[in-house]
C-alpha positions as CSV (number, residue, x, y, z in Angstrom):
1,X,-20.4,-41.6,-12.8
2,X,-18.2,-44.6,-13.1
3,X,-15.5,-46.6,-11.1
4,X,-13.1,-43.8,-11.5
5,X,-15.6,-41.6,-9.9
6,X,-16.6,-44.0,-7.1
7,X,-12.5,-44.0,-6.2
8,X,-12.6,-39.8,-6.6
9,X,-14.9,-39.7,-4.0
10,X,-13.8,-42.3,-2.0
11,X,-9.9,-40.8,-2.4
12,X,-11.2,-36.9,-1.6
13,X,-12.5,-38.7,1.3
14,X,-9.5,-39.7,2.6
15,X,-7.9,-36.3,1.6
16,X,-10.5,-34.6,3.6
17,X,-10.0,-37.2,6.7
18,X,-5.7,-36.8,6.0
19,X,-5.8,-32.5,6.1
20,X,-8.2,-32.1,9.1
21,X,-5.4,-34.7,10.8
22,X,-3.0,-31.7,10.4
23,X,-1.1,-33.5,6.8
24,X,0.8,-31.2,4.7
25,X,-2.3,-29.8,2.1
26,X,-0.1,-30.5,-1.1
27,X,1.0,-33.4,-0.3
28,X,-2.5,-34.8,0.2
29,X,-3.8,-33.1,-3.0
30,X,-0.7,-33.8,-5.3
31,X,-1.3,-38.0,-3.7
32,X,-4.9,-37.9,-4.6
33,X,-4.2,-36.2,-8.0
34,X,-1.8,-39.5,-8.5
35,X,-4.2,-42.0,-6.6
36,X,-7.3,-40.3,-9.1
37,X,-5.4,-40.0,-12.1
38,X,-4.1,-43.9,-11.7
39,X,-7.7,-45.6,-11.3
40,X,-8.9,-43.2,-14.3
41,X,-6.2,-44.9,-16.7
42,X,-6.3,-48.1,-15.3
43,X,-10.2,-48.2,-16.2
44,X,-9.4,-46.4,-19.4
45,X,-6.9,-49.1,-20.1
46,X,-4.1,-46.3,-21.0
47,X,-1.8,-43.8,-19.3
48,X,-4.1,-40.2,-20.9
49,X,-5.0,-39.0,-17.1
50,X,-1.6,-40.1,-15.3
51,X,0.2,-38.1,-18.2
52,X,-2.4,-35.6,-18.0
53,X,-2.0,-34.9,-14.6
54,X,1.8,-34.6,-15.0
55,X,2.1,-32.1,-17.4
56,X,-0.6,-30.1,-15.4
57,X,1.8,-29.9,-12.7
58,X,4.7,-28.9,-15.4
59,X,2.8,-26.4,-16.8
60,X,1.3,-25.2,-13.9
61,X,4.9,-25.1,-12.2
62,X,7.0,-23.0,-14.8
63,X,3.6,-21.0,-15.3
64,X,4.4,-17.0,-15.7
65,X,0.9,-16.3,-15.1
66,X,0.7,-17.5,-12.0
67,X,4.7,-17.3,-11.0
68,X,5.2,-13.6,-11.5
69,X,2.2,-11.4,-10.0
70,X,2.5,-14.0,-6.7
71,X,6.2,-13.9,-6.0
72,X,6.5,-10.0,-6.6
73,X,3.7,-9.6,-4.6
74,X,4.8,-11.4,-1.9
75,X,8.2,-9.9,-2.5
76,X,6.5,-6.7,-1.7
77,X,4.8,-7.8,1.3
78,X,8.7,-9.0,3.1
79,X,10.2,-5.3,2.0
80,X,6.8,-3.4,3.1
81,X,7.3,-6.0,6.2
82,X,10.9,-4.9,6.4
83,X,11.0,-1.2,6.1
84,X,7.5,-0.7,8.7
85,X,5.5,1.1,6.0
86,X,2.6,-1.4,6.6
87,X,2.7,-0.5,10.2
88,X,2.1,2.9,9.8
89,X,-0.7,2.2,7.5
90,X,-2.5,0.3,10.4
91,X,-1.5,2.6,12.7
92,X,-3.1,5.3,10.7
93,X,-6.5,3.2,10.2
94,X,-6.7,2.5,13.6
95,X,-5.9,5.6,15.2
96,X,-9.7,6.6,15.0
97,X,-11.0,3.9,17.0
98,X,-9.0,4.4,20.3
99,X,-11.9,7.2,20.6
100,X,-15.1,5.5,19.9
101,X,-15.3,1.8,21.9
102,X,-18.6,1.6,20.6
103,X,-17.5,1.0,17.0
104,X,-14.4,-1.5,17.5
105,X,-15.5,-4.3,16.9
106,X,-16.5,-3.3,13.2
107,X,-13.5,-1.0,12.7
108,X,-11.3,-3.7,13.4
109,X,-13.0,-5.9,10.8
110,X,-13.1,-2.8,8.7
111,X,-9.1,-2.4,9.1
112,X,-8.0,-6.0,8.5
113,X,-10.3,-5.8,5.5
114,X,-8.6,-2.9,4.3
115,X,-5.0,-3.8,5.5
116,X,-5.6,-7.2,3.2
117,X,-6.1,-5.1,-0.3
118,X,-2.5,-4.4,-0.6
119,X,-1.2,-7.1,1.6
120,X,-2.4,-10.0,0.2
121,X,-1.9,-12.2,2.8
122,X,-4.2,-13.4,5.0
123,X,-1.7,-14.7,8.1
124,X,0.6,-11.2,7.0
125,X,-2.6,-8.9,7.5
126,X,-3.0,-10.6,11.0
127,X,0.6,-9.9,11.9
128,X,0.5,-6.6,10.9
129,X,-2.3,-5.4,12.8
130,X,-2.4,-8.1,15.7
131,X,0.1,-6.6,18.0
132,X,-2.0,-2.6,17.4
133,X,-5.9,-3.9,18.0
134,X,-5.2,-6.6,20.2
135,X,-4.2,-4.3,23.4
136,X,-6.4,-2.0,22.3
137,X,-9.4,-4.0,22.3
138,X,-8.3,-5.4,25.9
139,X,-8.2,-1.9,27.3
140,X,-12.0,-1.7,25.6
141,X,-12.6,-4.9,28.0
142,X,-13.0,-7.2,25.3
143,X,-12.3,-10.9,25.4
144,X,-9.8,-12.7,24.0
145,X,-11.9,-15.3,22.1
146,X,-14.3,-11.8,20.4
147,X,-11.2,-10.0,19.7
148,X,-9.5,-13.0,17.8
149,X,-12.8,-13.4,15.8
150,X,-12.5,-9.5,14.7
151,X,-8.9,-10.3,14.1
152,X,-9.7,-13.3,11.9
153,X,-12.9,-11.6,10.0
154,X,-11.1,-8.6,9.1
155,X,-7.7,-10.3,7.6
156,X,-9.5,-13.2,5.8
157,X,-12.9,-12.1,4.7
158,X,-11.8,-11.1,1.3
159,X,-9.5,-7.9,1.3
160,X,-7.4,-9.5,-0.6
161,X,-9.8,-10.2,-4.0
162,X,-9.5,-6.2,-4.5
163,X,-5.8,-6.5,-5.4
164,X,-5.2,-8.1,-8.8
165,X,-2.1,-10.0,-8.1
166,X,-4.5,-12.3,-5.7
167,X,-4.1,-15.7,-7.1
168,X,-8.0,-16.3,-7.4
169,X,-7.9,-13.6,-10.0
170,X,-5.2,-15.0,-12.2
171,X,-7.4,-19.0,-12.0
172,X,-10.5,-16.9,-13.1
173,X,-8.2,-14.9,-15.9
174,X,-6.8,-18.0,-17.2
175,X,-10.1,-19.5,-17.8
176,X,-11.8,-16.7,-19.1
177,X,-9.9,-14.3,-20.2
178,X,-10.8,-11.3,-18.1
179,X,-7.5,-9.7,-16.3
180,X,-7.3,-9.4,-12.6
181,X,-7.6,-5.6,-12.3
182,X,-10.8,-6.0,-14.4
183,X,-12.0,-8.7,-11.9
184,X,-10.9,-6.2,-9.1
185,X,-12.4,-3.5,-10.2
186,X,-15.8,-4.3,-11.9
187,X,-16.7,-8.0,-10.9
188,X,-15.3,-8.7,-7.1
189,X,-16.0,-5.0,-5.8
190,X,-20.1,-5.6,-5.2
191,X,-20.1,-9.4,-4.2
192,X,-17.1,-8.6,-1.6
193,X,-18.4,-5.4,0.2
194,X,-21.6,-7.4,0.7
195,X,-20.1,-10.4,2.1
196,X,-17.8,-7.7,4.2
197,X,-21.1,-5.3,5.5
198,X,-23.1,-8.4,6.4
199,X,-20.6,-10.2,7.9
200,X,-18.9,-7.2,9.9
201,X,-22.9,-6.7,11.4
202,X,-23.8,-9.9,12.3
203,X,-20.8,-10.3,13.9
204,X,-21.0,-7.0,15.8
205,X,-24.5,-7.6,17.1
206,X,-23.5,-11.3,18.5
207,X,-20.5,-9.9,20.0
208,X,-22.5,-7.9,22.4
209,X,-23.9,-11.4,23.3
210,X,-20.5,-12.5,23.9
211,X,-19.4,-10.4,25.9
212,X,-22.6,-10.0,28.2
213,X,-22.3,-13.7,28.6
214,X,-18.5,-14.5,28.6
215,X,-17.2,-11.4,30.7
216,X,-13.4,-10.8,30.2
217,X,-11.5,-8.3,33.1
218,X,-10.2,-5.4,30.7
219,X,-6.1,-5.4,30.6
220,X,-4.1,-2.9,30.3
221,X,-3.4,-0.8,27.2
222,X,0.3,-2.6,26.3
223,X,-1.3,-5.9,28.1
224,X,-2.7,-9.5,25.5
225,X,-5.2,-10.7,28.1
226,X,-2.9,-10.7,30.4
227,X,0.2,-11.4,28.9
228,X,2.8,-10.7,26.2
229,X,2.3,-11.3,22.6
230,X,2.9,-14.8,22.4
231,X,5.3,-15.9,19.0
232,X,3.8,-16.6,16.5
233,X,3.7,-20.3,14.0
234,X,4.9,-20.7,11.6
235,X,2.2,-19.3,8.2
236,X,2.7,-22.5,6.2
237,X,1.5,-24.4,9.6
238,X,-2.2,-26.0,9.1
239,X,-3.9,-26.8,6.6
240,X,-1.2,-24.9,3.8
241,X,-3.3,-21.7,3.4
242,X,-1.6,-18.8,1.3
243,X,1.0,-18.0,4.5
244,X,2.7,-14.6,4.3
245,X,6.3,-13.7,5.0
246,X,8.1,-15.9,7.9
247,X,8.3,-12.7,10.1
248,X,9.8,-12.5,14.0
249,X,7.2,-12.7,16.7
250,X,4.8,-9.9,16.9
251,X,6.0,-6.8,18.7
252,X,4.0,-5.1,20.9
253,X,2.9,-1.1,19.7
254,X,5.8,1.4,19.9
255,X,8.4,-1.3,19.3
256,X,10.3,-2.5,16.5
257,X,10.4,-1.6,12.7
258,X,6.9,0.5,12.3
259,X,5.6,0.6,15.7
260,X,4.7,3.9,17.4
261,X,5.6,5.1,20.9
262,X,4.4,8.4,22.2
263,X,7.5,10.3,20.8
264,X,7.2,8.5,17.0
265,X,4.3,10.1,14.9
266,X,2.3,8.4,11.8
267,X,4.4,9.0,8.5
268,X,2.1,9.7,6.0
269,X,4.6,8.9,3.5
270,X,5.3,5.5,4.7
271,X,1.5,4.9,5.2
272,X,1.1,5.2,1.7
273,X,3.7,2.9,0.1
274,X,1.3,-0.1,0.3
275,X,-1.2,1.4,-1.9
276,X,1.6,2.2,-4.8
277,X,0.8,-1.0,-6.5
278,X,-2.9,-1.4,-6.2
279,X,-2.8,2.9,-7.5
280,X,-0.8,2.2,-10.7
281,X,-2.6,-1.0,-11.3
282,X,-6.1,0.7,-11.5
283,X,-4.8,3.5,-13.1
284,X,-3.6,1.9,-15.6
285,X,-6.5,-0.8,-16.2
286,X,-9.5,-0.4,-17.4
287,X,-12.2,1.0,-17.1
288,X,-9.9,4.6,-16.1
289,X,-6.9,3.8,-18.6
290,X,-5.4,7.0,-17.1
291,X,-1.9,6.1,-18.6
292,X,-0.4,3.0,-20.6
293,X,2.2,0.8,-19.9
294,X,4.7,0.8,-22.9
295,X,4.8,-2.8,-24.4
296,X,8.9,-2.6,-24.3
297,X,8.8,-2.1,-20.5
298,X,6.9,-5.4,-20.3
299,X,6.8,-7.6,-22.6
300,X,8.7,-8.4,-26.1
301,X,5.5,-8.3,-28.9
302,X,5.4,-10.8,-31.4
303,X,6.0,-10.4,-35.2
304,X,3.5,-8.2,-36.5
305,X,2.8,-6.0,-33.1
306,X,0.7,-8.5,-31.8
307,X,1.1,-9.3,-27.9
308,X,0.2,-11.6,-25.3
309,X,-2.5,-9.5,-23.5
310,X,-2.5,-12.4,-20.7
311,X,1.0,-12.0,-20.3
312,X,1.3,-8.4,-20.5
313,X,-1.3,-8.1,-17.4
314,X,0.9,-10.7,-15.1
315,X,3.9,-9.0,-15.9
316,X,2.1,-5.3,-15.5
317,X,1.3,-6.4,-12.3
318,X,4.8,-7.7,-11.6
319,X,6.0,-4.3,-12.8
320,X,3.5,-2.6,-10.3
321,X,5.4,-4.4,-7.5
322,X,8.5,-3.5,-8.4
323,X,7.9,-0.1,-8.4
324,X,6.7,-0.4,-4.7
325,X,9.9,-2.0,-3.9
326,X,11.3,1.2,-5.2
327,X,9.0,3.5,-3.3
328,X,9.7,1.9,-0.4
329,X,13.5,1.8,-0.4
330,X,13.4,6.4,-1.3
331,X,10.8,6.8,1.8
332,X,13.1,4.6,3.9
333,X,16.5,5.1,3.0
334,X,17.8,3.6,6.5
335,X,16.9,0.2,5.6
336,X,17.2,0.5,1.6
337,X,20.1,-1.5,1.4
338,X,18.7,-4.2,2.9
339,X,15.4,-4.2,0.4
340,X,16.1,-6.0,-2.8
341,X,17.4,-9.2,-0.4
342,X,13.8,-8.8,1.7
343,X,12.1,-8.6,-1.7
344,X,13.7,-12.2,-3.0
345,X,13.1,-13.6,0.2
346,X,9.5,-12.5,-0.5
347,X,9.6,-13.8,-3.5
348,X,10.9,-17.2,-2.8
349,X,8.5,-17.8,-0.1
350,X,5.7,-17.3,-1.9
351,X,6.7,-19.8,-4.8
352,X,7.0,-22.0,-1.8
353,X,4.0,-21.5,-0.1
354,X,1.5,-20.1,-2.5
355,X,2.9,-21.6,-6.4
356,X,3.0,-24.7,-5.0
357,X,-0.6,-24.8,-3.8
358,X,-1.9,-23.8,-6.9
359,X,0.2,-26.5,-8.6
360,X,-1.3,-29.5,-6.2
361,X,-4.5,-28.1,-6.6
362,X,-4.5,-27.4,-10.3
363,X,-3.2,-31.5,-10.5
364,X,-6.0,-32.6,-7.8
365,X,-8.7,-30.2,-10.3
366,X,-7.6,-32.2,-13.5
367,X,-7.1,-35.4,-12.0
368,X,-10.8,-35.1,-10.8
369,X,-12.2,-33.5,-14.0
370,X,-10.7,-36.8,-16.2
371,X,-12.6,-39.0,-13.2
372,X,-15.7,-37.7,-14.8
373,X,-17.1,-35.6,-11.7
374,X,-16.8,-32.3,-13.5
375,X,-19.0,-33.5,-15.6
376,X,-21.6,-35.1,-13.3
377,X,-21.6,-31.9,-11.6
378,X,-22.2,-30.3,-14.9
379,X,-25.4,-32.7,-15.5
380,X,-26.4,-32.1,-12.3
381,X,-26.6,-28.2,-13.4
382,X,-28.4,-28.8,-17.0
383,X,-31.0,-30.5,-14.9
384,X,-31.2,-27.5,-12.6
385,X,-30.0,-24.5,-13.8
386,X,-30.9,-22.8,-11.1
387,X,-28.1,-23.8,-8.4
388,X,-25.6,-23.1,-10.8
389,X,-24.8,-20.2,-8.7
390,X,-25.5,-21.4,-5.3
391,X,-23.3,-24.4,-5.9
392,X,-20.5,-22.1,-7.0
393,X,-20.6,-20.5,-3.8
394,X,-21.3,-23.5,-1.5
395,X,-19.1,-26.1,-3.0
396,X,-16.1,-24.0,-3.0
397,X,-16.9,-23.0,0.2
398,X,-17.1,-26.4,1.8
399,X,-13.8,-27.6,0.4
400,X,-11.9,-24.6,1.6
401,X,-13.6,-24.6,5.3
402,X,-12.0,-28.4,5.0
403,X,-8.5,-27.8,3.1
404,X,-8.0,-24.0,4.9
405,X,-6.9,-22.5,1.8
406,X,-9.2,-20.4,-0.3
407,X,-7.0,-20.8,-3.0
408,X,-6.8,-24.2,-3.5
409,X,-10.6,-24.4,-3.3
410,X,-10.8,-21.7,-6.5
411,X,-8.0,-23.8,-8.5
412,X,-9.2,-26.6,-8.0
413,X,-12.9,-26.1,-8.3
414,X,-13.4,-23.0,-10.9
415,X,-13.0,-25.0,-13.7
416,X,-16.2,-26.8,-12.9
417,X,-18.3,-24.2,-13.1
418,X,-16.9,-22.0,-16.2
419,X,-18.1,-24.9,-18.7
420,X,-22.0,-24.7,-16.8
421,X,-21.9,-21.1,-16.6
422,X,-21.3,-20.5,-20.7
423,X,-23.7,-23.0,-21.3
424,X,-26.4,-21.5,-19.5
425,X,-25.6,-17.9,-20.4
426,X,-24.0,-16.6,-17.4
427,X,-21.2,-14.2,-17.2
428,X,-17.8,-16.6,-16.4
429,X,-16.3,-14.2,-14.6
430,X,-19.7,-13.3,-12.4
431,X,-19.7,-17.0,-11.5
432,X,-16.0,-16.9,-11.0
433,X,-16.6,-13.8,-8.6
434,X,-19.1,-15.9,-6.4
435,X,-16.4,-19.1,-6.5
436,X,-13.8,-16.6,-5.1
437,X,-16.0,-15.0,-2.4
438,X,-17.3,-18.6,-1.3
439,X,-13.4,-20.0,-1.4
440,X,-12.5,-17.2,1.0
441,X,-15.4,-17.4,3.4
442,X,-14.6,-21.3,4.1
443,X,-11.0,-20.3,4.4
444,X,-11.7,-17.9,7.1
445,X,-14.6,-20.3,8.9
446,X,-11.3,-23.0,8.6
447,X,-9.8,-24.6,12.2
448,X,-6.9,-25.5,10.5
449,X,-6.0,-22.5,8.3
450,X,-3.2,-20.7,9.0
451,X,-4.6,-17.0,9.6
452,X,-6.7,-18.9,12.1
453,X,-4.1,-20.3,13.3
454,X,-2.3,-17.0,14.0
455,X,-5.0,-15.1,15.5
456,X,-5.5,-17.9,18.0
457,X,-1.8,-17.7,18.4
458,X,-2.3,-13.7,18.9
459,X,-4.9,-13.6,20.9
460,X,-4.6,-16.9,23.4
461,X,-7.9,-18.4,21.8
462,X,-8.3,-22.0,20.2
463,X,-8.4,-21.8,16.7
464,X,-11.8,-23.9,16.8
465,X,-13.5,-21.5,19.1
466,X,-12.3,-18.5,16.5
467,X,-13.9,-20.5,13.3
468,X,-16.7,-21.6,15.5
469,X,-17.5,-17.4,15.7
470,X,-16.9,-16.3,12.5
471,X,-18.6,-19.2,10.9
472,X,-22.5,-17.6,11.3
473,X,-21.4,-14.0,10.1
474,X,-19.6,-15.0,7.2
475,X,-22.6,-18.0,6.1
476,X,-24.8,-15.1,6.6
477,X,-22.4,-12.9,4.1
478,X,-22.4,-15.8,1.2
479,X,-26.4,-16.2,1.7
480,X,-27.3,-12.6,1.4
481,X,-24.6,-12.8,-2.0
482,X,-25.7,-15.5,-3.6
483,X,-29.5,-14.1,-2.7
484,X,-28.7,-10.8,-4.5
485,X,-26.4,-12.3,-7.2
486,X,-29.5,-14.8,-8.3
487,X,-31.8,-11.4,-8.1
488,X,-29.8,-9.7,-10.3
489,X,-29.1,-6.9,-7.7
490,X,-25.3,-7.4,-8.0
């Protein structure tokens, strides 16, 4: 490793120093892209990595790939947001649990796990289910600080890797080739339930430490420990995790768009608008193929019948969202007119909040890579092949628990391992898998994310004390992963 290394380290450093501080997380990644990129050229005696690092951000910018599955799908999230569908869903999820106390704790987990497949948003899953678990819990007589941690675990753990419009999935497709609902369905599936059962345990059994040792008085069943919902931040607050929709303050259950009084029952109908998307998606993937997607509906081919297949599975998932929009407008027909403007607001936020991560981080990935550490770290894994997969876990991991987006950590760090993992015969996708699972469980384990942000926020509880909890269960999650992954078990 050269100068230009020596100032990478030194300037990711600083970045690290400048986001835990509370700085904006693209502006410190797009700086140390520039700062990187600079002393790489000025030791190379020519502009290559400055200009490299610019059209990177270009690219990356007007990028369909990325562009199109993330703003529909966040486009989807404001209109599912808007018309209360989402609510019923976690009112319908939930409903089991106000009988058995015994199993809250993981059912909550379990329902912010499952609320995060079709909402992709961590700080949106929160939302959603916040204002439902959080006086229920506190009529179970939990505390504020165990039911934030449930909160956090369930809406961050990973949910979201099981829908192929996450952006993870379209940084491991544009690497390797293998579209996002074959990730979702064949390579993430295994890794993420894992990481989901052991995590969901561990932190079951040390919440009945908890709560022996840190005794909370039980409120009532509308009551927050003892209060009102408090507003909630803003989701692009922190550390410039993926936020979700800018949405009102939390309402407490049987208020609002969604929520449920006595007199309002579950709609089944509405409950099942979020899973539109993620149904045609599989169905129409492999390995089911239940029904094809005409070419005209998506994309133009090119002379000679050929098509862009990566194209065709960004804009297939675009077209998936769509059709939930239109789902969601015939079982809500009160609140239809106000859809398409929800779903553009969506849409626009999440170019703003999520694009524009993965455009600093893809920068900050290449600006690094032309430093030379990408390939240290490569060296580093021809020497010992054997933490290739360890290292894909633990590095993302790290960077994420520092940054508080998972998604940055995959941008900017997947590349790394995809050269490594052909060379030593591994399965790019398999190692992207155990990238994505590691990026996620640092995210979550993050102070200065903003789902952990918002289940503080929720719940009354310092964000530090929340991380500080989930932080065993989910190490405990990647180890017994990356322990079965280097088996061969998964």
């Amino acid at each position: 490793m050269g100068l230009a290394g020596v100032v990478a380290v030194a300037v990711g450093a600083a970045a690290v120093v400048l986001v835990v501080r509370g700085w904006d997380v693209r502006l410190v990644l797009l700086g140390a892209a520039l700062l990187i990129a600079g002393a790489t050229a000025a030791a190379a005696g020519h502009p290559g990595p400055l200009a490299a690092v610019t059209r990177e951000f270009l690219g990356t910018f007007s990028n369909e790939k990325f562009v199109v599955p993330i703003c529909t799908a966040m486009g989807f999230a404001y209109v599912l947001r808007h018309t209360g569908c989402e609510r019923h869903l976690v009112l319908l999820l939930v409903e089991p649990l106000r009988h058995v106390r015994w199993l809250l704790v993981p059912g909550v987990v379990l329902v912010g796990f499952a609320v995060n497949v079709p909402v992709i948003s961590q700080t949106s899953t929160a939302v959603c289910i916040g204002p439902v678990v959080v006086p229920l819990m506190r009529a179970a007589g939990y505390s504020r600080a165990t039911i934030g941690a449930c909160l956090l675990l369930g809406a961050s753990v990973g949910g979201e890797l099981l829908n192929p419009g996450a952006p993870e999935l379209a940084t491991i497709a544009r690497e390797t080739g293998v579209p996002t609902t074959r990730q979702a369905g064949e390579y993430l599936p295994r890794p993420v339930f894992v990481q989901l059962a052991v995590s969901a345990l561990v932190i079951w059994a040390m919440s009945r430490w908890w709560e022996r040792h840190q005794p909370s008085p039980a409120a009532g069943p509308g009551e927050n420990a003892g209060g009102p919902l408090p507003p909630a931040p803003s989701p692009t607050k922190g550390g410039g995790g993926r936020g979700g929709p800018a949405l009102s303050p939390p309402l407490p259950v049987g208020e609002g768009a969604g929520g449920r009084g006595p007199e309002q029952p579950i709609n089944l109908l509405k409950a099942a608008v979020p899973l539109v998307p993620l149904a045609l998606l599989f169905l129409a993937g492999p390995p089911l193929h239940a029904f094809a997607v005409p070419d005209e509906w998506v994309i133009a081919t090119k002379p000679g019948g050929e098509r862009d297949a990566s194209a065709y599975s960004s804009r297939l998932i675009g077209l998936a969202m769509l059709v939930g929009v239109g789902v969601a407008m015939a079982a809500t027909p009160g609140k239809a007119r106000e859809c398409v403007r929800a779903f553009f607001d969506g849409a626009g936020h999440g170019f703003a909040t999520i694009v524009s991560l993965i455009v600093t981080a893809t920068c900050f990935g290449k600006a690094v890579e032309g430093a030379g550490l990408a390939a240290a770290l490569g060296r580093v894994i021809a020497d010992a092949p054997g933490l290739l997969q360890p290292l894909a876990a633990a590095v993302p991991l790290a960077f994420a628990a520092l940054t508080g987006s998972g998604m940055a950590s995959t941008q900017s760090l997947y590349g790394f391992f995809h050269g490594p993992a052909e060379a030593h015969g591994h399965d790019p996708a398999a190692v992207g898998a155990l990238v994505a699972v590691g990026s996620a469980a640092g995210r979550t384990m993050s102070p200065v994310a903003a789902v952990t942000l918002m289940c503080g926020t929720l719940t009354g509880t310092s964000p530090f004390t929340l991380a500080g909890r989930v932080a065993v269960p989910l190490l405990a999650g990647v180890l017994v992963v990356v322990a079965l992954r280097m088996a061969a078990a998964i």
